[in-house]
DOLOVEX-359486 format. One record per residue (C-alpha): x negated, y, z; residue number from 1; residue in three letters. Coordinates in nm, 3 decimals, always signed. Example, Ala and Ser with C-alpha at 12.3 -4.5 7.8 and 13.67 -1.06 7.14 Angstrom:
<recs>
[[-1.230,-0.450,+0.780],1,ALA]
[[-1.367,-0.106,+0.714],2,SER]
</recs>
This chain:
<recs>
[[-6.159,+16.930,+5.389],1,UNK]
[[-5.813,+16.755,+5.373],2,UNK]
[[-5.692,+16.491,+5.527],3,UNK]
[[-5.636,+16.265,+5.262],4,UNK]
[[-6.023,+16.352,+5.166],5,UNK]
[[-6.143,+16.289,+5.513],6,UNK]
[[-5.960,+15.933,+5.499],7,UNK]
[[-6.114,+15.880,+5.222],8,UNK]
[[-6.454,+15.976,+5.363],9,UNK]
[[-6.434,+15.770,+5.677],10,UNK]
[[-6.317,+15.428,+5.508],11,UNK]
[[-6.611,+15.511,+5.243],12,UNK]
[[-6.864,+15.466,+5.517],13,UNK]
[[-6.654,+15.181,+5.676],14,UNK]
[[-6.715,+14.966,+5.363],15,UNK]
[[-7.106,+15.106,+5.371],16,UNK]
[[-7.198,+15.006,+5.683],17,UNK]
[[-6.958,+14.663,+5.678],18,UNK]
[[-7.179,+14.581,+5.353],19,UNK]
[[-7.474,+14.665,+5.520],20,UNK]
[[-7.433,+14.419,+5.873],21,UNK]
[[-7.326,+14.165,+5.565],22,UNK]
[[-7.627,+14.161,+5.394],23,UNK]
[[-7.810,+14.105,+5.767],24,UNK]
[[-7.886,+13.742,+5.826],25,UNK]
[[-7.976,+13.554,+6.128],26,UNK]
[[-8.261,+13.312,+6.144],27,UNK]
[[-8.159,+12.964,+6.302],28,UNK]
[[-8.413,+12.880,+6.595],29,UNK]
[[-8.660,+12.622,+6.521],30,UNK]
[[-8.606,+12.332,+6.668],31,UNK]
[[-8.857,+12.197,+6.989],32,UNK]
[[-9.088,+11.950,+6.871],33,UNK]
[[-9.175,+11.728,+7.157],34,UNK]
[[-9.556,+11.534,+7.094],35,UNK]
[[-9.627,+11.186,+7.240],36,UNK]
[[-9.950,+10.999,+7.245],37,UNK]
[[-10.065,+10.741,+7.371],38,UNK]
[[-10.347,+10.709,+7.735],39,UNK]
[[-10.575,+10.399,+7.736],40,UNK]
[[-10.919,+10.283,+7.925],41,UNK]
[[-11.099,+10.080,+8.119],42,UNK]
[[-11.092,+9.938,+8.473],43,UNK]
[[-11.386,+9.863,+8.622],44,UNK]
[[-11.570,+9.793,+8.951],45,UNK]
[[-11.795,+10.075,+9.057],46,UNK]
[[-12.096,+9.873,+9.191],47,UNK]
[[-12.169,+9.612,+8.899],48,UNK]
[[-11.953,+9.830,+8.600],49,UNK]
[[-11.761,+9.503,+8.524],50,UNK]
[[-11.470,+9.515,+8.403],51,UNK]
[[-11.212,+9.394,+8.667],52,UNK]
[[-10.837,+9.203,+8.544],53,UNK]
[[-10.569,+9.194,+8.764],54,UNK]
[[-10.556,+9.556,+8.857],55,UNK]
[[-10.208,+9.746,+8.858],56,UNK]
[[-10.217,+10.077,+8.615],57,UNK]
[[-9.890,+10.291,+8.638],58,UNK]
[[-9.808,+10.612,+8.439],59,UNK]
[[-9.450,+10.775,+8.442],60,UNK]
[[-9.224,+10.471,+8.481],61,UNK]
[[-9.478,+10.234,+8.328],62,UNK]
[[-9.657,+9.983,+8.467],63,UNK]
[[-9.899,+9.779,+8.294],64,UNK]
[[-10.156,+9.453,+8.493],65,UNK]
[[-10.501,+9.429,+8.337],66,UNK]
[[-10.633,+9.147,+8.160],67,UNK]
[[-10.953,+8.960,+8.154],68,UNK]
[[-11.106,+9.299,+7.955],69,UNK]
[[-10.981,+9.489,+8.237],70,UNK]
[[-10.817,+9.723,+7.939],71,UNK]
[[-10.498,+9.921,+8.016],72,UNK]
[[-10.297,+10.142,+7.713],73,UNK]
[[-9.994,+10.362,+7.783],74,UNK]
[[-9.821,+10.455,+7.449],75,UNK]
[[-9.531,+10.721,+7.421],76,UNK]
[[-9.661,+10.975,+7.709],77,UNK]
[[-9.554,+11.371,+7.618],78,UNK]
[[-9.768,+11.606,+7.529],79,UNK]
[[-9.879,+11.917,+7.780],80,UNK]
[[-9.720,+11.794,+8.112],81,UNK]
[[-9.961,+11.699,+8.391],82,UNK]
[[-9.889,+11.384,+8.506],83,UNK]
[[-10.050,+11.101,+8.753],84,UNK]
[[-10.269,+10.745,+8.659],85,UNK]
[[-10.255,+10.546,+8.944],86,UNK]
[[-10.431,+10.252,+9.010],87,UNK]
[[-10.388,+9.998,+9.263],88,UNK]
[[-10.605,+9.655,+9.372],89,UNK]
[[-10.551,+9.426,+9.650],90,UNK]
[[-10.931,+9.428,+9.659],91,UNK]
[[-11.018,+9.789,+9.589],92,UNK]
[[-10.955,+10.134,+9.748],93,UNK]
[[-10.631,+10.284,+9.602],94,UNK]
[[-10.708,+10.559,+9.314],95,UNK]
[[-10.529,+10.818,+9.123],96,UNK]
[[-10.567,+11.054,+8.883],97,UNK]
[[-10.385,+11.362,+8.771],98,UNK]
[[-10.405,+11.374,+8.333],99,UNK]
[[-10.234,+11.598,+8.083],100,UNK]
[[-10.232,+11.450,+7.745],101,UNK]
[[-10.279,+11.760,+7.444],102,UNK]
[[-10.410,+11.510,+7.174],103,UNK]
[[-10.310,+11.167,+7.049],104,UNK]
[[-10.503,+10.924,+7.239],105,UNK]
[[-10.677,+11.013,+7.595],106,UNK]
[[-10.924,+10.799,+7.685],107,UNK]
[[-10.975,+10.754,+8.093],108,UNK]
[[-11.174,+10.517,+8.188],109,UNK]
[[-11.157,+10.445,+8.615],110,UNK]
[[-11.433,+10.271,+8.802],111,UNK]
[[-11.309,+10.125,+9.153],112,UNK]
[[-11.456,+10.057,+9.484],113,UNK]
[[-11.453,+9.739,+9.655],114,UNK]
[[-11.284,+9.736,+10.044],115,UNK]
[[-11.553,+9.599,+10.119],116,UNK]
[[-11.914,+9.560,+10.027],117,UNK]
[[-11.957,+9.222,+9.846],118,UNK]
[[-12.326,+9.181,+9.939],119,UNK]
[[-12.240,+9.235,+10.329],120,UNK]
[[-11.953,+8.978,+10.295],121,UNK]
[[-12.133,+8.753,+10.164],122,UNK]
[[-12.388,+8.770,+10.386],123,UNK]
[[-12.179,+8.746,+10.677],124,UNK]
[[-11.998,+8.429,+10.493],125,UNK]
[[-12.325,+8.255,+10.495],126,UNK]
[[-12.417,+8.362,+10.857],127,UNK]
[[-12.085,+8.199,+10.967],128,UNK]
[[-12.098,+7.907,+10.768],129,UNK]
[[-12.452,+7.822,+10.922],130,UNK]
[[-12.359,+7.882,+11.255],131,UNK]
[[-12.005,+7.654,+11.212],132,UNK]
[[-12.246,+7.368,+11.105],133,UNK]
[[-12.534,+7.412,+11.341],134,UNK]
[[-12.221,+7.367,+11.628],135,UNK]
[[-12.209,+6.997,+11.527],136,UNK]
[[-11.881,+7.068,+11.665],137,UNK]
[[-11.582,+6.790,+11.551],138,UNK]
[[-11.325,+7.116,+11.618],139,UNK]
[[-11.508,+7.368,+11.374],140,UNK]
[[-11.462,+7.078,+11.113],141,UNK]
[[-11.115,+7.232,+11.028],142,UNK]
[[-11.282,+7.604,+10.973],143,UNK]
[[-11.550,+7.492,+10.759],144,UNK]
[[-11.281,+7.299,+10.489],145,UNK]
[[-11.162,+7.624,+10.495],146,UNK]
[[-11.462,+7.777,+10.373],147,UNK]
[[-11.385,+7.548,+10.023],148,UNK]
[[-11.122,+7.644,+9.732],149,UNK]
[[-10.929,+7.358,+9.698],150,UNK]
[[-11.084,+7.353,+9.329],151,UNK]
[[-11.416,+7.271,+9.490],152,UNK]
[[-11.660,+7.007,+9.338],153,UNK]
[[-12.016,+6.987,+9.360],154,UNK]
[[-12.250,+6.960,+9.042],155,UNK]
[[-12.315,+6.613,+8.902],156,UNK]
[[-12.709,+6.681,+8.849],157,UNK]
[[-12.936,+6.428,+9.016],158,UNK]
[[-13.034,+6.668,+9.266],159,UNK]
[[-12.686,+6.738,+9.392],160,UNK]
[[-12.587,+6.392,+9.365],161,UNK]
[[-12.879,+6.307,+9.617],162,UNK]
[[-12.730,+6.583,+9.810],163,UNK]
[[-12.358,+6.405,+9.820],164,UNK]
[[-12.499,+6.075,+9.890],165,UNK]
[[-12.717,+6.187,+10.175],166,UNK]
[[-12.403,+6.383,+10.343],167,UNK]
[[-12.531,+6.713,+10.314],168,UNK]
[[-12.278,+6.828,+10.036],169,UNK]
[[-11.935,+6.740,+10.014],170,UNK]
[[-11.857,+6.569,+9.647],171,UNK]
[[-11.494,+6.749,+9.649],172,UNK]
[[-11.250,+6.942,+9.837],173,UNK]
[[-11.083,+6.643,+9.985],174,UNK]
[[-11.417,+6.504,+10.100],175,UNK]
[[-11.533,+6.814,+10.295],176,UNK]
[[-11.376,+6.685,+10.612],177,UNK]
[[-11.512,+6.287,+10.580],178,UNK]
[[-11.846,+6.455,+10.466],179,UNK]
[[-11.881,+6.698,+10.748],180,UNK]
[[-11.761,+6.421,+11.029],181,UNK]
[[-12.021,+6.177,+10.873],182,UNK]
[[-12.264,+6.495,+10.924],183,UNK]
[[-12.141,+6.555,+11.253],184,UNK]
[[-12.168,+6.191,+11.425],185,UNK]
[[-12.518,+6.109,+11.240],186,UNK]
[[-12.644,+6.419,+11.370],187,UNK]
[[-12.713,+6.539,+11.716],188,UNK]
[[-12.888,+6.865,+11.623],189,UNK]
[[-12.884,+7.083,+11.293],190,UNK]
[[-13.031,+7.394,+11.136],191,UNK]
[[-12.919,+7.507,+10.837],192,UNK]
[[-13.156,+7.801,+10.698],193,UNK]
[[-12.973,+8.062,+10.416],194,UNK]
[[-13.256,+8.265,+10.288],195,UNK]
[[-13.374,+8.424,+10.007],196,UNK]
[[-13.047,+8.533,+9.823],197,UNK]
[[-13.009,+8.653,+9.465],198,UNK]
[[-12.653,+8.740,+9.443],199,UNK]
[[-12.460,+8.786,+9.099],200,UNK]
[[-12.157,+8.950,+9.185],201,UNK]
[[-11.920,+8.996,+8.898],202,UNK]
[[-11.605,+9.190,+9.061],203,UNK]
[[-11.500,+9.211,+9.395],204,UNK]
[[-11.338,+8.850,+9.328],205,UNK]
[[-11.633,+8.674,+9.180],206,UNK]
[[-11.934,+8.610,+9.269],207,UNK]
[[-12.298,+8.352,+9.224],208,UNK]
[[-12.564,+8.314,+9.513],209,UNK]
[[-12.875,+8.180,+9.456],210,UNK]
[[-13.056,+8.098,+9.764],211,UNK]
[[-13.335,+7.895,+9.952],212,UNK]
[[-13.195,+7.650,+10.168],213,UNK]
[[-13.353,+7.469,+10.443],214,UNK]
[[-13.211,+7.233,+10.648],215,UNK]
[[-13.388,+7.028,+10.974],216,UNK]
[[-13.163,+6.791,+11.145],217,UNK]
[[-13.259,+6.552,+11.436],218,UNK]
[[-13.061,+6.213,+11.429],219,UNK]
[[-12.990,+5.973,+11.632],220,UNK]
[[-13.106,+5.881,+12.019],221,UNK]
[[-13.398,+5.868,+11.892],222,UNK]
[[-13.375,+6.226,+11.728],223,UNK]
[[-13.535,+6.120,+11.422],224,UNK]
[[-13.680,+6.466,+11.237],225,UNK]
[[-13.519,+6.533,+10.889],226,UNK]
[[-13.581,+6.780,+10.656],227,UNK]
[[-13.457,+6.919,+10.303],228,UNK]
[[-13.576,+7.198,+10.158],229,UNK]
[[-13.339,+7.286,+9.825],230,UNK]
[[-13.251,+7.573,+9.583],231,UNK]
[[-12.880,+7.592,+9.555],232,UNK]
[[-12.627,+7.753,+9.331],233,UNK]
[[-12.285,+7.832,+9.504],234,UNK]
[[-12.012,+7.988,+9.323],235,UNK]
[[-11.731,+8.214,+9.475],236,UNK]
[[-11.364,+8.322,+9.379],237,UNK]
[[-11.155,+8.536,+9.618],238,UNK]
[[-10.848,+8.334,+9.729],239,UNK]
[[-10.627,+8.594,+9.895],240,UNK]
[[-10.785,+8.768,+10.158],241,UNK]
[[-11.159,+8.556,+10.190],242,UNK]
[[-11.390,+8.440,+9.940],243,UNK]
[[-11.422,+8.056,+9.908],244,UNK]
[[-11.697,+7.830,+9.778],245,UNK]
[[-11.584,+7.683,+9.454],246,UNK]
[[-11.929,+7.525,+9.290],247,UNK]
[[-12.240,+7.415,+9.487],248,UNK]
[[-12.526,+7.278,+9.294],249,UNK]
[[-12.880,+7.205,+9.443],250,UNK]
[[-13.210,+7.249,+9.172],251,UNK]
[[-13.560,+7.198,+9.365],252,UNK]
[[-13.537,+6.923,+9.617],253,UNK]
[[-13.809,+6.841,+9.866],254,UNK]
[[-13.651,+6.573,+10.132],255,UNK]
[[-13.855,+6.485,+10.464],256,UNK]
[[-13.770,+6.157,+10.664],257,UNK]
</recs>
């Protein structure tokens, strides 16, 4: 073969295999598709299933406080990472949660348990509160006012209203300290019977007892016997760390002189 042949030869291929690497083409890479969606539920207290607001949700950077429903909804969380609900109460035991989201809403609803067991505090409030007024102590006057909310007031039924007048029940807040020293200086001897509770507790922060309350009191020198027997009503709210009377109502009323 000659050389001007084999020239020709080699820059025949040369154009072949140029055309051929022209006609190749190179697919662009799809672009990543990141999914969001949104988390939502329910925060509610473990013994009664209420639904509990004020409770702190976080997700990612978010934070979000519950409302009266006790509802919480995260909106904008990624798709297939695992990530962590926390919830936190003053009043509950802290909880969290690991979640990854693969659909477009994730419900996760949390139930929460109370530091402490309302039905055992309450108890123990009553126990206390008896024993403070069965001291007919001037210097426990100061730890039963703080027994009250300062949004204390008694019911205005006839029964309660008997109650206020006789000094048994303090009208207010700012007459538990008048009503308890009149109570106090009549009385030389008190006994002040909680029994036969029916609570209604609604979160760790709320809460209705029902009760049987008897109460025999001596007055006087000459220790002059009383004696009220009374279904009662009180209503509680948590007010920071302690629960607090904020409603007392008496229904049944049987009064001995």
């Amino acid at each position: 073969m000659t050389l001007k042949k084999t020239t020709l030869l080699l820059l025949l291929m040369t154009c072949i295999f140029a055309c051929g690497e022209a006609e190749e083409t190179i697919e662009p890479e799809e672009p990543v598709v990141i999914k969001y969606g949104a988390v939502s539920g329910n925060i509610t207290d473990v013994g009664t299933g209420n639904r509990i607001p004020g409770s702190t949700v976080k997700l990612l950077e978010q934070s979000i406080e519950t409302g009266v429903d006790g509802a919480y909804t995260f909106q904008g969380v990624p798709y297939g990472d695992t990530h962590t609900l926390i919830v936190s109460d003053p009043d509950y035991k802290p909880y969290s949660q690991p979640i990854t989201l693969n659909q477009e809403r994730l419900v996760v609803n949390i139930m929460l348990t109370p530091l402490r067991d309302p039905v055992v505090e309450l108890q123990e409030f009553f126990d206390n509160f008896a024993v403070l007024l069965e001291s007919v102590d001037m210097e426990n006057i100061e730890a039963i006012e703080a027994l009250f909310s300062e949004t204390y007031v008694a019911a205005d039924d006839p029964a309660t209203l008997f109650g206020v007048a006789s000094g048994i029940i303090p009208e207010n807040y700012a007459d538990v300290v008048p009503a308890m020293t009149q109570l106090f200086e009549e009385y030389v001897s008190l006994q002040f019977l909680f029994q036969d509770m029916e609570m209604d507790i609604t979160h760790a922060r709320k809460a209705a007892v029902t009760l049987q309350l008897d109460i025999n009191a001596e007055k006087g020198e000459d220790l002059d016997l009383r004696e009220l027997k009374a279904r009662c009503q009180f209503e509680f709210r948590r007010e920071g760390a302690d629960l607090k009377i904020v409603y007392w109502q008496l229904f049944e009323l049987d009064v001995r002189l």
